[in-house]
TORSE-347471 format. One record per residue (C-alpha): residue in one letter; residue number from 1; x, y negated, z negated. Coordinates in Angstrom, 2 decimals. Layout:
// residues N
PT|A|NUM|X|Y|Z
...
This chain:
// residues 448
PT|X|1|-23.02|9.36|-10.45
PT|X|2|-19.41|10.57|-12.26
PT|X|3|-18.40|12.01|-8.71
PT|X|4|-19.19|8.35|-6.85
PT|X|5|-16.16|7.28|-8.30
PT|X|6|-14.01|9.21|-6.14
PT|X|7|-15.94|8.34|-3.33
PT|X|8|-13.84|6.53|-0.68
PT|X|9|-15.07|3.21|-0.18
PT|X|10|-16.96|3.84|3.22
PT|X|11|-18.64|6.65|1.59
PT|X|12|-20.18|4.07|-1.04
PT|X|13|-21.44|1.31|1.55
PT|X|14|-22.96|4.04|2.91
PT|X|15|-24.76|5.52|-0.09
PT|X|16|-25.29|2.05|-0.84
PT|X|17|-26.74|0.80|2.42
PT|X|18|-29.05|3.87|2.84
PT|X|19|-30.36|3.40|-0.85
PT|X|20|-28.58|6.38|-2.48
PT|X|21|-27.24|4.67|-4.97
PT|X|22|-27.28|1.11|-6.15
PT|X|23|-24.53|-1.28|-5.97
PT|X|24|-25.33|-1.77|-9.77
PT|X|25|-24.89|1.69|-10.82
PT|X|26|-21.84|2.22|-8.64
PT|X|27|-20.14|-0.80|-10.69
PT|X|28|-21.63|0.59|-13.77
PT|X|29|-19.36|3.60|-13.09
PT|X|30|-15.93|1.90|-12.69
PT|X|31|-16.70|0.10|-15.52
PT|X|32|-17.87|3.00|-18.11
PT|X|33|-13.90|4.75|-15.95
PT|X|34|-12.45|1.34|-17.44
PT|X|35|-13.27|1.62|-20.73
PT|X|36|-12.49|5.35|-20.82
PT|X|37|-9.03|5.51|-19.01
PT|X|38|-7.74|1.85|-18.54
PT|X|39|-6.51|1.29|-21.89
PT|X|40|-3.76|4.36|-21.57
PT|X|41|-2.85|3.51|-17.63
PT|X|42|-3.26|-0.18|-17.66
PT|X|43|-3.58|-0.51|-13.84
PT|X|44|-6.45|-2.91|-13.83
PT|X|45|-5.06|-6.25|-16.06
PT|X|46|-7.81|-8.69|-15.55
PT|X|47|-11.80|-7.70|-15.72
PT|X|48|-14.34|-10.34|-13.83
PT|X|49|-17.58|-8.03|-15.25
PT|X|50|-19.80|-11.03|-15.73
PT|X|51|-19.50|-12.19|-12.48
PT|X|52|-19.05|-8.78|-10.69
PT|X|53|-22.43|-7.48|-12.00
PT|X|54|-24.18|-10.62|-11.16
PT|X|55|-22.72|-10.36|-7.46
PT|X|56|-23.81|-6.63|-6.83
PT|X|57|-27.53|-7.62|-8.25
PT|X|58|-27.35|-10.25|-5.62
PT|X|59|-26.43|-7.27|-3.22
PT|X|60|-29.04|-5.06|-4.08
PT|X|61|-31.66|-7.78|-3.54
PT|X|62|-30.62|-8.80|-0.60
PT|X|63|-30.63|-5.26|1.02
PT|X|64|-34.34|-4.88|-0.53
PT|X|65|-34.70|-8.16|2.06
PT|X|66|-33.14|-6.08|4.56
PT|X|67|-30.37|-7.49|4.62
PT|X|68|-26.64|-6.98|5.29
PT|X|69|-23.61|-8.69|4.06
PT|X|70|-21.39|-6.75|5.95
PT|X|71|-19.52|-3.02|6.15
PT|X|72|-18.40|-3.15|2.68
PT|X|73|-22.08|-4.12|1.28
PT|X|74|-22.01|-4.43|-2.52
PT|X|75|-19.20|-2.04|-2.73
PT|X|76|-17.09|-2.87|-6.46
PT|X|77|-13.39|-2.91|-5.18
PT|X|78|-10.06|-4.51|-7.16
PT|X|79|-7.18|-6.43|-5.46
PT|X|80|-4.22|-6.57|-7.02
PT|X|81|-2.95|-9.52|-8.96
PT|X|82|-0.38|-11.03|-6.48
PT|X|83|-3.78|-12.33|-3.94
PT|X|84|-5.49|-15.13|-5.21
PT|X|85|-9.41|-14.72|-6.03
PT|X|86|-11.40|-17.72|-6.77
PT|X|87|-12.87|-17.67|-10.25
PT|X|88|-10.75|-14.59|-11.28
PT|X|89|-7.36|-14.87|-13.34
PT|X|90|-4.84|-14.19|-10.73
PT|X|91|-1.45|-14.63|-12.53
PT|X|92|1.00|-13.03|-9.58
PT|X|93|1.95|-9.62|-11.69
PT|X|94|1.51|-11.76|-15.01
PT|X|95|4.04|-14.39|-14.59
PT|X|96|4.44|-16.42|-18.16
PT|X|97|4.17|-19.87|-16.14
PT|X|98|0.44|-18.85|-14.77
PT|X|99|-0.72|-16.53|-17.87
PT|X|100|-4.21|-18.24|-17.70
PT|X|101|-4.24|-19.37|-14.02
PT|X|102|-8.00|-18.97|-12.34
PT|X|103|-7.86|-20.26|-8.63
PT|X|104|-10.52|-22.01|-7.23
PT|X|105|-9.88|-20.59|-3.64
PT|X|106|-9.36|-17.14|-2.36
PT|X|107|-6.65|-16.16|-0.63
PT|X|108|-7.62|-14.58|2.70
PT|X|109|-7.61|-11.25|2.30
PT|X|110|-9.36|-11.94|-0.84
PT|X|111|-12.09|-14.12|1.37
PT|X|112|-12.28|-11.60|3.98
PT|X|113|-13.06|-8.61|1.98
PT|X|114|-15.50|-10.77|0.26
PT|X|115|-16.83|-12.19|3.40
PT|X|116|-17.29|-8.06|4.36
PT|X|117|-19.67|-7.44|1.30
PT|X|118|-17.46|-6.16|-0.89
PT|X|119|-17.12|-7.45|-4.46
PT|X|120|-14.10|-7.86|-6.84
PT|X|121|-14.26|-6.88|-10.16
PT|X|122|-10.72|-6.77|-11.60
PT|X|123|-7.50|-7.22|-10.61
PT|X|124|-4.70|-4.58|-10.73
PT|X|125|-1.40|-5.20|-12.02
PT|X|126|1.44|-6.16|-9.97
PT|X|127|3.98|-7.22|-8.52
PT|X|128|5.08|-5.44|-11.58
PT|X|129|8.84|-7.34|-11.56
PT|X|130|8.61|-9.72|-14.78
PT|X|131|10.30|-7.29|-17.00
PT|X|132|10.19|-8.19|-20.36
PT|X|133|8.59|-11.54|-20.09
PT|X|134|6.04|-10.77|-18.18
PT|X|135|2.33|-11.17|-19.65
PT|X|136|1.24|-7.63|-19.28
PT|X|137|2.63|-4.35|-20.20
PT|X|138|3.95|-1.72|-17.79
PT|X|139|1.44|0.59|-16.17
PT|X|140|1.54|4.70|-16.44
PT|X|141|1.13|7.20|-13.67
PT|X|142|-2.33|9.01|-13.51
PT|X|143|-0.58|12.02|-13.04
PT|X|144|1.35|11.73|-16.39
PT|X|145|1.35|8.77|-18.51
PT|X|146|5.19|8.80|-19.49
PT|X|147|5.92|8.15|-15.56
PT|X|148|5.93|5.61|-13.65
PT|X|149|3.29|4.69|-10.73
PT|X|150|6.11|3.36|-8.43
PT|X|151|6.13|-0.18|-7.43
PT|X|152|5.61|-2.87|-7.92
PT|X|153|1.86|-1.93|-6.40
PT|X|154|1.70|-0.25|-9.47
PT|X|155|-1.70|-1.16|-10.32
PT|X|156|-3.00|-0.44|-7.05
PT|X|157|-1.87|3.01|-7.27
PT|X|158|-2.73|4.18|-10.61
PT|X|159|-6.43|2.49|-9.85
PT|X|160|-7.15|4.50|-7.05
PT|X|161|-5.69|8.17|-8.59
PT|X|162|-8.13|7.91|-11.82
PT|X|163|-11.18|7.14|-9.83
PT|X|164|-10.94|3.37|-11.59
PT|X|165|-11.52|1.85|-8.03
PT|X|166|-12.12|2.65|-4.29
PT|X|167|-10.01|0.05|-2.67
PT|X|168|-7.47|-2.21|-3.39
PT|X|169|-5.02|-4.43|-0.88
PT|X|170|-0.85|-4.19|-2.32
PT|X|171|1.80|-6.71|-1.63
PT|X|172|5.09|-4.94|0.09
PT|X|173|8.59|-6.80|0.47
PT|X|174|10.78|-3.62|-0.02
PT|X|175|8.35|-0.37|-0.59
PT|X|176|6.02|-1.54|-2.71
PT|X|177|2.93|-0.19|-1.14
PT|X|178|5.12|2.93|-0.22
PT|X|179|6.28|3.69|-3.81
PT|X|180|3.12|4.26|-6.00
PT|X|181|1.25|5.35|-2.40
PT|X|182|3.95|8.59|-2.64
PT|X|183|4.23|8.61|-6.58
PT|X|184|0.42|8.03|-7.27
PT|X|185|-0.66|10.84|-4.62
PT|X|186|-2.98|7.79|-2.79
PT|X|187|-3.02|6.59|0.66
PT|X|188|-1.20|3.24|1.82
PT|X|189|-0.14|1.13|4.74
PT|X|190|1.89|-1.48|5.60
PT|X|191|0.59|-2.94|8.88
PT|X|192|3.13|-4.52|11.24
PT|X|193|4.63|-7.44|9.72
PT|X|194|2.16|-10.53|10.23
PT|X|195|-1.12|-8.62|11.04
PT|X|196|-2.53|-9.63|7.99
PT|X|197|-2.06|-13.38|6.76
PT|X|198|-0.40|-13.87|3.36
PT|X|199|-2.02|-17.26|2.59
PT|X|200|-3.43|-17.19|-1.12
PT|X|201|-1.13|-13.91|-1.67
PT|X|202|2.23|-15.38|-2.41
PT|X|203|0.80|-18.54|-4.84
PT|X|204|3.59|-18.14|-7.03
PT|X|205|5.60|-20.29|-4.32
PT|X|206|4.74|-24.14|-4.11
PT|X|207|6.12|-23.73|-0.82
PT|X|208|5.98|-19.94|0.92
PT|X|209|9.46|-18.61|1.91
PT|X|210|8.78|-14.68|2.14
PT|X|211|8.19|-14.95|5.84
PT|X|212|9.70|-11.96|6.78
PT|X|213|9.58|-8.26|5.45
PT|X|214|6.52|-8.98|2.93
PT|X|215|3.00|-7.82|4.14
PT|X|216|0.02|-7.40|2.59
PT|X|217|-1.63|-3.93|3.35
PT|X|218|-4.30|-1.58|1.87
PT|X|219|-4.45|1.12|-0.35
PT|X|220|-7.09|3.78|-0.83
PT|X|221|-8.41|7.60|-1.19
PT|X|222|-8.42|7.99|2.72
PT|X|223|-7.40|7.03|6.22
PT|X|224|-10.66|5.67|7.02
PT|X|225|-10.76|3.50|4.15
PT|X|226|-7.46|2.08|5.32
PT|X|227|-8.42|1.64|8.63
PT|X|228|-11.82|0.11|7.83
PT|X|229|-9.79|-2.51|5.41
PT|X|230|-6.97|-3.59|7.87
PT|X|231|-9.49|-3.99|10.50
PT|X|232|-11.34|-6.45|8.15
PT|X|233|-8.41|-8.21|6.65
PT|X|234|-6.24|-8.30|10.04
PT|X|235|-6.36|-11.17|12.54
PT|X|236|-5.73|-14.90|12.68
PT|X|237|-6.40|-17.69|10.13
PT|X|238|-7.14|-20.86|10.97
PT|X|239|-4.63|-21.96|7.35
PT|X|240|-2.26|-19.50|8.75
PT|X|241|-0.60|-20.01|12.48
PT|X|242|2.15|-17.41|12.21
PT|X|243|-0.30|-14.27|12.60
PT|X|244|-0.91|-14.10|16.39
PT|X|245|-4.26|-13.30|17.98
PT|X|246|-3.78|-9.49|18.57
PT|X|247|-7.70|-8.51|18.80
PT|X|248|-8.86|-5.26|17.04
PT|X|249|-8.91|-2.08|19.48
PT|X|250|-10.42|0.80|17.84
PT|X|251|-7.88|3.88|18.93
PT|X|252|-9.63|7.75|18.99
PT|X|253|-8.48|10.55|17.61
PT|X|254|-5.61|11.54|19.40
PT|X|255|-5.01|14.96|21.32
PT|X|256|-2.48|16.74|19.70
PT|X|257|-0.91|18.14|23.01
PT|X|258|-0.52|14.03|23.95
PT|X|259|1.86|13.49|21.12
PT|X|260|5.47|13.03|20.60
PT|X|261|6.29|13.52|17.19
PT|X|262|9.64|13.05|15.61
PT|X|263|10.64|14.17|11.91
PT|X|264|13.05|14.72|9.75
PT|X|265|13.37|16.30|6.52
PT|X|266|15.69|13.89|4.96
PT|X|267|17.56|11.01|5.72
PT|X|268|21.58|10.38|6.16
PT|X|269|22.86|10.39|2.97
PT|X|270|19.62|10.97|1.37
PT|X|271|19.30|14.13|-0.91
PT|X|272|15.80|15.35|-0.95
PT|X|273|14.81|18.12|-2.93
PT|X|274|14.42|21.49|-1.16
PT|X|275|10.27|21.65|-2.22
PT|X|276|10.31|18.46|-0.50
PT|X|277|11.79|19.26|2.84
PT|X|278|10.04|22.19|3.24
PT|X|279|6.77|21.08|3.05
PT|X|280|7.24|18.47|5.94
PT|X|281|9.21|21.17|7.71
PT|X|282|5.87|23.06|7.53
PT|X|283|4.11|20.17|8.41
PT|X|284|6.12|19.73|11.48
PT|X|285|5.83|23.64|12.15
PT|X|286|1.97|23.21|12.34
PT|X|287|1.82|20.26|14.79
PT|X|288|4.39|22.32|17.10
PT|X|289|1.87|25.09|16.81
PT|X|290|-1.36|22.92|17.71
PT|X|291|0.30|21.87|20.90
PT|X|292|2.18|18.79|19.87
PT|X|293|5.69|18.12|21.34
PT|X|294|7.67|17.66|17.90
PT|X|295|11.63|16.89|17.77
PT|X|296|13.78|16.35|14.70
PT|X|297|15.36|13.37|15.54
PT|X|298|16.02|9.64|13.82
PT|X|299|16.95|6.31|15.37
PT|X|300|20.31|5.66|16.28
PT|X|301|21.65|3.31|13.44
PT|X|302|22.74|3.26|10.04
PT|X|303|20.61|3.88|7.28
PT|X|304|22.60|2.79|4.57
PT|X|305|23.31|-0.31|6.17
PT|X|306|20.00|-0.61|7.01
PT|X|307|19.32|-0.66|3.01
PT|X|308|22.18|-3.15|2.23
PT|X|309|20.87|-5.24|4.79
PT|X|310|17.48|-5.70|3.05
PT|X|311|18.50|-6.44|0.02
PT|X|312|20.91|-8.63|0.86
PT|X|313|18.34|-10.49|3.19
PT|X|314|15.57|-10.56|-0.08
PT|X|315|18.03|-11.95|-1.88
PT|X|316|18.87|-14.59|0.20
PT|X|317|14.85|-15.67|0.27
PT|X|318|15.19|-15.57|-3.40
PT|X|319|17.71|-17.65|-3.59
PT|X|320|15.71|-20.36|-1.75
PT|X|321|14.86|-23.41|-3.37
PT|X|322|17.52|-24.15|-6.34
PT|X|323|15.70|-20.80|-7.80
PT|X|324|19.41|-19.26|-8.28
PT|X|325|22.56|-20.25|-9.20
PT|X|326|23.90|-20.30|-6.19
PT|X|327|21.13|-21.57|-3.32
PT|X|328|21.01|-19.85|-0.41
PT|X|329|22.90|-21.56|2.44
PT|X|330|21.08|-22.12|5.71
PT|X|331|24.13|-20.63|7.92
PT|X|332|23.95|-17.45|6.15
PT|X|333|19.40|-16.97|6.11
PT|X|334|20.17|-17.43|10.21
PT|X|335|23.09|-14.97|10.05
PT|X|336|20.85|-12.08|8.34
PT|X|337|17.92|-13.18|11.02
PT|X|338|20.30|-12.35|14.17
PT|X|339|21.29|-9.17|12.50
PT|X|340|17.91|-8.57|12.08
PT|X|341|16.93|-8.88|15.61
PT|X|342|19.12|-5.98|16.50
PT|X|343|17.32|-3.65|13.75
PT|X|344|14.43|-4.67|15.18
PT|X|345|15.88|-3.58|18.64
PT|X|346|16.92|-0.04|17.75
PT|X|347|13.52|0.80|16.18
PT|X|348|11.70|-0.35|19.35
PT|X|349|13.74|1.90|21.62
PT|X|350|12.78|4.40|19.51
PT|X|351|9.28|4.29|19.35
PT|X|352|8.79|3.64|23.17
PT|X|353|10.22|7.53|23.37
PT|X|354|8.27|8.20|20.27
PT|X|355|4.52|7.91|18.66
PT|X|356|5.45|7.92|15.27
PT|X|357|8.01|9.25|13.06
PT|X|358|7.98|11.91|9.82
PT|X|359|9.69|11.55|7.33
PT|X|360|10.23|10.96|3.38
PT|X|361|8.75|8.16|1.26
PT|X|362|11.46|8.85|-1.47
PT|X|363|14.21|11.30|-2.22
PT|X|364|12.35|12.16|-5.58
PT|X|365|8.48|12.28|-7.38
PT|X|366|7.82|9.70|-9.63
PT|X|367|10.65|9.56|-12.09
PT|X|368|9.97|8.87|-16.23
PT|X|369|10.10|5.74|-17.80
PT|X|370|12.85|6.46|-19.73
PT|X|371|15.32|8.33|-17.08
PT|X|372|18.32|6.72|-16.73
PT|X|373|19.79|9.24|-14.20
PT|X|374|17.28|10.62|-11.35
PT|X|375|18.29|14.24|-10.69
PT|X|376|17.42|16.07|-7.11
PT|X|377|18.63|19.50|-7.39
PT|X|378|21.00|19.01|-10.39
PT|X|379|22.57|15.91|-8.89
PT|X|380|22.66|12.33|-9.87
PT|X|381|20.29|9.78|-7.19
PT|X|382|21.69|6.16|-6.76
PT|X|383|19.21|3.66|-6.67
PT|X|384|20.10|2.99|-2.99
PT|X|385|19.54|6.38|-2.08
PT|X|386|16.49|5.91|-3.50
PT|X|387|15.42|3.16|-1.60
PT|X|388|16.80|3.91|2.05
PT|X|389|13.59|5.75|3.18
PT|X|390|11.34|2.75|2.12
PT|X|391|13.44|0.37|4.31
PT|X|392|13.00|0.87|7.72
PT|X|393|9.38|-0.11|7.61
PT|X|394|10.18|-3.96|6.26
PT|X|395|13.43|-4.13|8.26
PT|X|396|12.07|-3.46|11.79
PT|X|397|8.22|-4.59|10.85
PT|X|398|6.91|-1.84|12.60
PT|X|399|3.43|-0.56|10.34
PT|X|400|3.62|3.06|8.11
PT|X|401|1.46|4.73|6.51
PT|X|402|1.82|7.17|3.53
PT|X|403|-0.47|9.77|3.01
PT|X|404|-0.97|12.38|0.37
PT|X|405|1.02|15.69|1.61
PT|X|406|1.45|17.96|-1.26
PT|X|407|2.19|18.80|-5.22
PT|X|408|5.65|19.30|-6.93
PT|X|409|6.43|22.32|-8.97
PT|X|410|5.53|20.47|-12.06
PT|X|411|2.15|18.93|-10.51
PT|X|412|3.40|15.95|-9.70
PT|X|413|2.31|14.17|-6.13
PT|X|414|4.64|14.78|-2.89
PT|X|415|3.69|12.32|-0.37
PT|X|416|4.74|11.72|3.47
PT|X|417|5.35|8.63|5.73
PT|X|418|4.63|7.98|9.23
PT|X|419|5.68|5.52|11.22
PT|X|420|4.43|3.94|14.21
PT|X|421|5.33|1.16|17.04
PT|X|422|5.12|-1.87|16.39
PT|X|423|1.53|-4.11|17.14
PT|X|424|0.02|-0.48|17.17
PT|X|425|-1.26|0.22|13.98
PT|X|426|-4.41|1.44|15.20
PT|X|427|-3.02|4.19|17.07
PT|X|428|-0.85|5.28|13.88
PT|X|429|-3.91|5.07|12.07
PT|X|430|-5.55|7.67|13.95
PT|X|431|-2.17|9.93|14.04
PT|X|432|-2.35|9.89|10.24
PT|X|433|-5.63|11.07|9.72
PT|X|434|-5.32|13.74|11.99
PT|X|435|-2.39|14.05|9.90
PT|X|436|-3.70|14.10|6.47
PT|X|437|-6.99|16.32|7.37
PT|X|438|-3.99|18.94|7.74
PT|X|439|-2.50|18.22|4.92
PT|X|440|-5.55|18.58|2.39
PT|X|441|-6.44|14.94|1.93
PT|X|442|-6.77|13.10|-1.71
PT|X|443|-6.04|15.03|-4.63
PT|X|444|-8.27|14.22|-7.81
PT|X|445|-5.40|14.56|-10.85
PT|X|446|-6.39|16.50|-13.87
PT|X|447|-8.18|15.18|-16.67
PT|X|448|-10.00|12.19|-13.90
């Protein structure tokens, strides 16, 4: 039963649906995992246990009946705090204004999942941006506690490494799926921007204003789990017009002498340690040598402007609503949208020569708490450096995923994006996981 808990999630509704296991004793795991590692990670912040174990009960019965609540039947999954789940504390990454907030609707990712079978039993911290005032305390990195777990999915991503949960859906404005994906060693996407709808999932705002860049995307020990969740939690809502009615279409696995690969090791003005490089030099090397046609090569535009750009342009949203000092003035939110539009541009060109792209997640593993200065090969890492390979993703919209690619020197996760075209996240999907069955997949961390 210890092993079920790194189980991917469709490896559990199967076990569960075929009568392996019980949906009882799977929950029964995370929770004895809880108990024994939560306390010194703090990725899961809120515990529903009373109503969790009553819900897979209810599962187990009804598959006794024969029957079926859907592909995720009874399967015990989190969601992190920022998506609103009805009878659950959701308090948007522990916000001091909503400290004991329970909803009494879900949002809908939070009502689709459920709607699929699964059932949420705690919530994982995050958006981890409160600071100080925030209710809850920081989370660690599974990999070592005095690190961070990237962010602000932090929760998420330290979850799914100690084998506290099998699924869990992030919130990303700027990387934040990306982040603890990479520094965690887990996978994650961020679908194209307005797949999935973020009604319920930005409650913190009487009225929503993070209309562009944000998406809500999933996080797990495996492509197939991410597929299997987007394809759930994708599609139009009837409280949500802005996500347009782009059907599901299942893509196959792709033939590797059919694609078009670009990569690159680093990024302009992007240091990126040599252990780094290399190993998505050899992963390059490896689709070249199964037949695929692979190019180094990167859009034409600039990168670092491409970085100012975004945070200029989440700043501006911020500033919305007499929430700064200075509101944001119309004239300039319609400037940054043009300029948008020709980000948006460039990236298109490139993917219709291109099926996806290779390339970093960040210039550096997950850093300490404490560091001050991040070092890559001796030298000093600005912040924007940092950042630049998790922008293109929210600046163009076009879906990535991050998948598990290697260990550090010091046993610390190395992972890899890939991004895709787009309104095509179902062929990038398939790219990836013929991606990461090369690359070696989920690694369990020591001591988990």
């Amino acid at each position: 039963m210890e092993d079920s808990a790194f189980a991917t999630a469709c490896e559990l509704a199967a076990a569960i649906r075929e009568h392996e296991v019980s949906a009882v004793e799977v929950l029964e795991v995370f929770l004895d995992r809880f108990e024994r590692h939560n306390p010194s990670l703090n990725a899961i912040v809120t515990l529903g246990e009373e109503g969790a174990m009553e819900k897979v009960r209810e599962a187990d019965a009804a598959l006794e009946r024969g029957e079926s609540w859907g592909p995720l039947h009874g399967v015990p999954i989190t969601l992190e705090d920022c998506h609103a789940t009805a009878g659950i504390r959701s308090t948007w990454g522990g916000h001091p204004s909503l400290a004991d907030h329970v909803p009494f609707e879900d949002s809908v990712v939070a009502a689709r999942l459920k709607a699929a079978g699964a059932v949420v039993f705690g919530k994982t911290n995050g958006p981890e941006v409160w600071g100080p005032e925030g209710v809850f305390d920081r989370t660690n990195n599974t990999w070592d506690l005095e690190r961070t777990p990237g962010g602000s999915s932090s929760g998420p991503g330290a979850a799914l490494a100690a084998g506290l949960t099998p699924l869990d859906i992030g919130l990303d404005t700027l990387g934040s799926i990306q982040s603890p994906a990479h520094c965690c060693g887990v996978f994650g996407m961020r679908p194209t921007e307005r797949r999935v709808s973020l009604k319920g999932s930005f409650f913190i705002d009487p009225i929503p204003k993070f209309h562009i860049m944000s998406v809500a995307g999933p996080m797990a020990r495996s492509v197939e789990d991410l597929r299997l969740a987007l394809r759930l939690i994708a599609g139009p809502d009837h409280r949500d017009p802005s996500v347009p009615p782009l059907p599901w279409r299942d893509a196959p696995a792709p033939t590797m002498s059919d694609l078009r690969l670009a990569w690159s090791p680093t990024l302009p003005g992007v240091p990126v340690p040599g252990e780094m490089r290399v190993a998505i030099e050899e992963l390059a090397g490896e689709l070249g040598r199964r037949g695929a046609h692979v190019q180094q090569c990167l859009p034409e535009l600039d990168f670092a402007e491409q970085h100012d750009f975004a945070q200029r342009t989440f700043e501006l949203i911020a500033g919305t609503f007499g929430e700064a000092e200075m509101p944001t003035p119309l004239d300039d939110y319609l400037t940054a949208l043009h300029r948008r539009e020709a980000f948006v541009v460039q990236w298109d060109r490139f993917f219709r020569e291109w099926d996806a792209l290779i390339c970093p997640v960040e210039p550096t593993v997950a850093e300490r708490h404490d560091d001050e200065v991040i070092l890559v090969d001796g030298e000093p890492v600005t912040e924007a450096q940092r950042d630049i390979p998790s922008m293109s993703s929210p600046v163009s919209g076009c879906p990535t995923v991050v998948i598990p690619l290697t260990l550090s020197h010091d046993g610390l996760p190395i992972g890899v994006q890939v991004m895709g075209s787009r309104w095509d996240d179902e062929r990038l999907l398939a790219i990836a996981e013929s991606l990461s069955e090369m690359a070696g997949g989920f690694r369990r961390p020591p001591g988990y």
